[in-house]
C-alpha positions as CSV (number, residue, x, y, z in Angstrom):
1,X,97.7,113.4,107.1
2,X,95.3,113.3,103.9
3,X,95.9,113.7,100.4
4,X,94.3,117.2,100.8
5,X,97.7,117.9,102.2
6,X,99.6,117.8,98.8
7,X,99.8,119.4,95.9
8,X,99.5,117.4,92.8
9,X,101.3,118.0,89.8
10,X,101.5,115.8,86.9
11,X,99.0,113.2,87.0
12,X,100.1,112.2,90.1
13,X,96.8,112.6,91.9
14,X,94.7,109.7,89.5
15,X,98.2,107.7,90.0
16,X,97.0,107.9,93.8
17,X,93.5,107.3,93.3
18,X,94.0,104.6,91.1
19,X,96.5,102.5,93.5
20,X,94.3,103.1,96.6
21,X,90.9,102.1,94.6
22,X,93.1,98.9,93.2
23,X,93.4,97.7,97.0
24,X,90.9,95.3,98.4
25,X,88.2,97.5,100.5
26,X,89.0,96.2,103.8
27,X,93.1,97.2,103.2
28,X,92.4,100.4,101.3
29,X,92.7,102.4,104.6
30,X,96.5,100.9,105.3
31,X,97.2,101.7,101.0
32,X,96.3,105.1,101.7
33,X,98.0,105.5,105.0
34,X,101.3,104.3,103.8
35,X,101.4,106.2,100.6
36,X,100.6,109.5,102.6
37,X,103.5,108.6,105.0
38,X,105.7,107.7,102.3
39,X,104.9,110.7,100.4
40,X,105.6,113.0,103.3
41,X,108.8,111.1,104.4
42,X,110.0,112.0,100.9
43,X,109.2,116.0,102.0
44,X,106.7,116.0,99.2
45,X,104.6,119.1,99.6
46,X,104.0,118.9,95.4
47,X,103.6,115.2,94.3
48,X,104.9,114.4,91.2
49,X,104.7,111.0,89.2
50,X,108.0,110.3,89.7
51,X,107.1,110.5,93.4
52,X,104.6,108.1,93.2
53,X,106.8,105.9,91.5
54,X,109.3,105.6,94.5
55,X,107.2,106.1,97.5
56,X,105.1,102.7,95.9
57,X,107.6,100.7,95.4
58,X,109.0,101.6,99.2
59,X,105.8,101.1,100.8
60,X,104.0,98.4,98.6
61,X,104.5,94.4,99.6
62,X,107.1,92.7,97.1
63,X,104.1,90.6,95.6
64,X,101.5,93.6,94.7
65,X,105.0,95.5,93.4
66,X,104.4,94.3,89.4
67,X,100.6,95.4,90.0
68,X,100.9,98.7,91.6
69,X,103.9,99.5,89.1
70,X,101.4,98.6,86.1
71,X,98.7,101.0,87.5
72,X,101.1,103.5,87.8
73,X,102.3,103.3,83.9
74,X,98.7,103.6,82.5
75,X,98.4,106.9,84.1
76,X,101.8,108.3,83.5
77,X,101.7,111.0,81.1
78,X,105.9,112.3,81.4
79,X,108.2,109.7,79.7
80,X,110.8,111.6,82.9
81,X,109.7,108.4,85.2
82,X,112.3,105.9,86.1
83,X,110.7,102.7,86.7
């Protein structure tokens, strides 16, 4: 599964981008594989930001958590997202 497989609504696609570029290169394949997973455990077929929001902090460790949130609300553009 890629992330050609969802549609994006919201900003949700630069959330994406953003998290899997933050990753250190020789882990970004394992970022992107468990947020597609994530995303499609979820049923997501449209990804929105609040999606991102809870399939990141299922599938990112405890201690990259605070990081990955803070990504997340620089690119946020609904005030809807529950952190």
């Amino acid at each position: 599964m890629s992330d050609d497989d969802f549609v994006w609504k919201e900003n949700s696609k630069a959330m994406y981008d953003k998290v899997c570029e933050a990753a250190p290169w020789f882990v970004r394949h394992f970022t992107r594989s468990g947020l597609n997973k994530g995303l499609k455990a979820k049923g997501c077929g449209e990804v929105t930001e609040q999606h991102m929001y809870d399939v990141c902090k299922e599938v990112t460790p405890e201690r990259f958590l605070d990081r990955t949130v803070k990504i997340l609300d620089e690119h946020k553009t609904t005030e809807a997202c529950l952190r």
